[in-house]
C-alpha positions as CSV (number, residue, x, y, z in Angstrom):
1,X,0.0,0.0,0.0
2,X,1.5,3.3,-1.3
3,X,-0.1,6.8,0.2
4,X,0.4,9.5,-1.8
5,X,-0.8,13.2,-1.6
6,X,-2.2,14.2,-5.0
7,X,-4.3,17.5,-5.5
8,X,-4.3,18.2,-1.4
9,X,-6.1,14.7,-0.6
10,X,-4.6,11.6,0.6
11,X,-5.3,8.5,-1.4
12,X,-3.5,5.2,-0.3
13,X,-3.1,2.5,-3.6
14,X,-2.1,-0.6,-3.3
15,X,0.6,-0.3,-6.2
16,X,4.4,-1.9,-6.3
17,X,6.5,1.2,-5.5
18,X,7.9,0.8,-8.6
19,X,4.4,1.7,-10.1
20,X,4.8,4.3,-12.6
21,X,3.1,7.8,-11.2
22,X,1.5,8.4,-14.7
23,X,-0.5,5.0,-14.5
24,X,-1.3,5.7,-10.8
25,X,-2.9,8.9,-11.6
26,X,-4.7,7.4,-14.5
27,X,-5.6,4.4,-13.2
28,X,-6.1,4.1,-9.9
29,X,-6.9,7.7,-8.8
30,X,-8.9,8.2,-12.3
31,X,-7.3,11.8,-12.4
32,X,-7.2,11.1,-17.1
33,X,-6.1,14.7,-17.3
34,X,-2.3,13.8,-17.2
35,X,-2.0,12.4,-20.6
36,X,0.3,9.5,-21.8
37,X,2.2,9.9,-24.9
38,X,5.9,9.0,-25.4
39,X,6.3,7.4,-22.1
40,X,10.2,8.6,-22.0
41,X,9.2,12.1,-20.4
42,X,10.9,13.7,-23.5
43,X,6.9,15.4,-24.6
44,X,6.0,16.9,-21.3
45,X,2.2,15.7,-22.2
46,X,2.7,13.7,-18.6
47,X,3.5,16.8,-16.6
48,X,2.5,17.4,-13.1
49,X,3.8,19.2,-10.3
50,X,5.5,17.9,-7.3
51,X,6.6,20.1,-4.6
52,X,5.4,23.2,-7.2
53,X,8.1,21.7,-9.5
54,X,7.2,20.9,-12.5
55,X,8.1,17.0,-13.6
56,X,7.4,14.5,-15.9
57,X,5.1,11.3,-14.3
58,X,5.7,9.0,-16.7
59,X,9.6,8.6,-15.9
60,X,8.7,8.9,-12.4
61,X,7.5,5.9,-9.6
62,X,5.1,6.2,-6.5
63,X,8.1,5.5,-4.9
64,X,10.0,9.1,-5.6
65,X,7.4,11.2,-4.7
66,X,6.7,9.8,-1.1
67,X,5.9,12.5,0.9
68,X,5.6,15.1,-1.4
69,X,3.1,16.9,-2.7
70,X,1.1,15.9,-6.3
71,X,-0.6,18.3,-8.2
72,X,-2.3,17.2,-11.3
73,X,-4.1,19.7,-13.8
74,X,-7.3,18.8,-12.3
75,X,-5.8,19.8,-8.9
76,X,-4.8,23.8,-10.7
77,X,-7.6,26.2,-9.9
78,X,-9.7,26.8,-13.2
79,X,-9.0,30.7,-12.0
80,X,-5.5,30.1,-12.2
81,X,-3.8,32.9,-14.7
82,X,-2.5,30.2,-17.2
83,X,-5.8,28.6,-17.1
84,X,-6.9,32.0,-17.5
85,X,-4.8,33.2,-20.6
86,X,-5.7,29.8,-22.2
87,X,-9.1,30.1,-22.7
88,X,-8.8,34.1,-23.8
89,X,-6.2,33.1,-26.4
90,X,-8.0,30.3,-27.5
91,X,-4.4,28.5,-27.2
92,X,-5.7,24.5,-27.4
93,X,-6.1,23.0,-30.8
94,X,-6.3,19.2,-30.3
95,X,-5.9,19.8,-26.6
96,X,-4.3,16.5,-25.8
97,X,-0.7,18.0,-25.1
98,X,-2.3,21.2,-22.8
99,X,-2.8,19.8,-19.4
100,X,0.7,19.1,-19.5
101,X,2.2,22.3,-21.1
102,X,-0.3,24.6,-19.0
103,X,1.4,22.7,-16.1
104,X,4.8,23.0,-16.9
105,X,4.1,27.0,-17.6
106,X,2.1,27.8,-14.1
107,X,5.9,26.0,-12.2
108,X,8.1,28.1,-14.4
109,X,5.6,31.5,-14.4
110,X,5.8,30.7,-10.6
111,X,9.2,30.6,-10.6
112,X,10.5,32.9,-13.6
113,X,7.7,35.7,-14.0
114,X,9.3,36.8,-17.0
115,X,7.4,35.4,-19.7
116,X,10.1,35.6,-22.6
117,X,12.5,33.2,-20.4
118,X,9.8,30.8,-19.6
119,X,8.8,30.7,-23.5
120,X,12.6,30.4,-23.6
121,X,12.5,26.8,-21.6
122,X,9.4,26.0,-23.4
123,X,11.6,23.9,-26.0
124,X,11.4,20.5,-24.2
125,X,7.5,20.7,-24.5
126,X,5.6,19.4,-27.5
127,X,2.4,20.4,-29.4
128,X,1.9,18.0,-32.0
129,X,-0.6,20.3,-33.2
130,X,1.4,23.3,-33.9
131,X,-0.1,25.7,-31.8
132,X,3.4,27.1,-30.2
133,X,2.4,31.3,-31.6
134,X,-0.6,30.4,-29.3
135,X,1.3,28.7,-26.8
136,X,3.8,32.1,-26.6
137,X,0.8,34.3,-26.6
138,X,-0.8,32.6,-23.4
139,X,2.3,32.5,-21.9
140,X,3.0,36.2,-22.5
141,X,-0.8,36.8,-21.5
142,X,-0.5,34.6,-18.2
143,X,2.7,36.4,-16.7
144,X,0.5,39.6,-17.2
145,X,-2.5,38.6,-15.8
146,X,0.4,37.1,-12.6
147,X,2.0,41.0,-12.7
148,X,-2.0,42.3,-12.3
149,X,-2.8,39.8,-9.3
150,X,0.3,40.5,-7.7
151,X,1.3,36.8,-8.2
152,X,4.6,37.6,-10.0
């Protein structure tokens, strides 16, 4: 039995602790909107946060984030600015890739409120749809909306 703290609740699995943190989420805890799609954490569709960092599930086991704290897209307020900037710039295409991309942008806005350097690290994260212009204009839309709540 594995206890793991995803989206501020406690949820105890009975997984190996070798169980991959992607297939948890999906699988047991039924949280689908951390998507699979290369399975090598080289697409950053799989991307949750843990500890506010930003990090790929599917490279990762139950095992490395005992005791630390999950959060999944469905665990990001829907008023969250990235959320936010999404929706007014219309960013999705597809959508498949955006949990994980809206993810890794809320850790590095959080971290880096200047929106050209997070657009910057942006590189490792794939849209197989194309939509990066969008993707730079949400971002860029996001860190202003952080600068206006006083978030950044």
């Amino acid at each position: 039995m594995v206890s793991l703290n995803v989206n501020g609740k406690i949820y105890k699995v009975d997984v190996p602790p070798d169980a991959s943190l992607l297939w948890v989420l999906r699988d047991q805890l039924k949280l689908t909107g951390t998507k699979y799609a290369c399975g090598i954490g080289e697409c950053g569709a799989c991307t949750v946060h843990v500890d506010g960092k930003a990090e790929r599930s599917c490279s990762m086991t139950v095992a490395d984030v005992k005791g630390k704290k999950i959060t999944t897209i469905e665990g990001l307020s829907d008023t969250h600015p990235v959320k936010k900037a999404w929706i007014k710039e219309q960013v999705a295409q597809c959508g498949y890739c955006q949990p994980g991309i809206i993810m890794q942008v809320a850790s590095l806005l959080s971290a880096t409120p200047d929106p050209e350097k997070v657009i910057q690290k942006m590189d490792d994260v794939i849209c197989r749809c194309g939509t990066h212009l969008r993707i730079k204009k949400g971002i860029k839309t996001a860190a202003k909306m952080m600068r206006k709540e006083g978030k950044a």
